[in-house]
N, C-alpha and C positions, 0 to 999 in steps of 0.2 A: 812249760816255759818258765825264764825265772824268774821271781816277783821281785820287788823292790819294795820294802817296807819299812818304819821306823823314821820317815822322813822326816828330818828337823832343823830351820834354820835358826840360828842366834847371830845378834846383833850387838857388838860392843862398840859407841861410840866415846873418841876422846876430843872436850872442846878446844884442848889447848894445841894441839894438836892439825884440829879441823878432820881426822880419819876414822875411819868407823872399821872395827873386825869382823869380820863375817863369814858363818863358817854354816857350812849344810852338813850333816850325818846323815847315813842312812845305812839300811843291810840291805845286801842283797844274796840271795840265796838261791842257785842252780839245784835243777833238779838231778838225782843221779845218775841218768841220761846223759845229760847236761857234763856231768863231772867227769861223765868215763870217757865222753866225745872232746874232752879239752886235752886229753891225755895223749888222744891222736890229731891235735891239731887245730880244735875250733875255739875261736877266739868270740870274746865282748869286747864290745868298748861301752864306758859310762862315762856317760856327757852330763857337766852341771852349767847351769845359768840361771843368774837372777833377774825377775821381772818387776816389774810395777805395775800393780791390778790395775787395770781402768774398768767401774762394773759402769760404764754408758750405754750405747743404747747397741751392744753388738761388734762382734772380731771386726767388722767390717767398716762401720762408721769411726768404733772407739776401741782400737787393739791394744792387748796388752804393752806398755813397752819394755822392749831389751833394755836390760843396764847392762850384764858384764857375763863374759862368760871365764870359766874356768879352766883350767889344763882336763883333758880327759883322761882316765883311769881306765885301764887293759886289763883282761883277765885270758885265760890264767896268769896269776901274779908271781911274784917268786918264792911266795909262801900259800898255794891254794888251801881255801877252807871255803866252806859253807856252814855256815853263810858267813861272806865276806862282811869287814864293817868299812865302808869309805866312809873319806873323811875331807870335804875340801875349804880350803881357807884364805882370805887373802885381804890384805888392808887395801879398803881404796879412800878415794878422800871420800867426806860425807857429802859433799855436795854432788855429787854423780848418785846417790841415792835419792834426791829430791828430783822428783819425776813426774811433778805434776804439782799444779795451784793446790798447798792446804795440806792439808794431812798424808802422806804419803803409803802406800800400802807395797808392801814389797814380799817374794815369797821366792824360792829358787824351784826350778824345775830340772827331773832329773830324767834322762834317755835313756836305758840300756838298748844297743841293738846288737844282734847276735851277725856277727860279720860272716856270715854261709850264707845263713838264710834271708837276712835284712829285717827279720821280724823283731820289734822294738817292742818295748815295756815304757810305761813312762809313770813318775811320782810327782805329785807338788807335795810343797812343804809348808808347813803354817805360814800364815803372811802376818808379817808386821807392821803396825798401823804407828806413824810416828813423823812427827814433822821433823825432815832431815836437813 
């Protein structure tokens, strides 16, 4: 299956402004299985969204929350390699990053699912800790 690794979010905020840049990297890498079966037709898609940790007492009492999701990435692309590098990015304002009383923890999470077989891969990325 194919891993998704190198996951990395950064975070540029500007005050005058009021928006912050935000971008996730990561690789992901088909195995060559993988590479010869896209040749005849089988498709990824890679899904990014960024969260805000809540570590309380459980998904259930205290869920992560959704801030924003991103356009999703197809493969094969118009230039196939392995390993692929994505790349996604997008200004929002900084206050849709403040997600909670206090310090804020934020981190993107990334889906690959294999559109035949429905089998997904998933990555988190650093989370940053930063009153937004």
């Amino acid at each position: 299956m194919a891993t998704i690794t190198g996951a990395k979010l950064e975070i540029g905020s500007n005050a005058s402004t009021g928006t912050s840049n935000c971008t996730v990297t990561c690789r992901v890498t088909f195995t060559k299985y993988e590479q010869n079966e896209m040749k005849e037709g089988l498709k990824f898609a890679l899904h990014c969204a960024l969260w805000g940790e809540d570590n309380g007492l459980g998904a259930l009492i205290n869920p992560d929350d959704f801030i924003f999701s991103y356009a999703s990435k197809h493969y094969p692309d118009a230039t196939p390699t392995s390993p692929e590098v994505a790349t996604f990015t997008a200004t929002l304002g900084t206050n849709l990053l403040n997600e909670d009383f206090g310090t804020d923890e934020v981190y993107g999470r990334l889906r690959l699912k294999n559109l035949y077989t429905g089998n997904v891969v998933t990555a988190k990325t650093n989370v940053i800790k930063r009153n937004f």
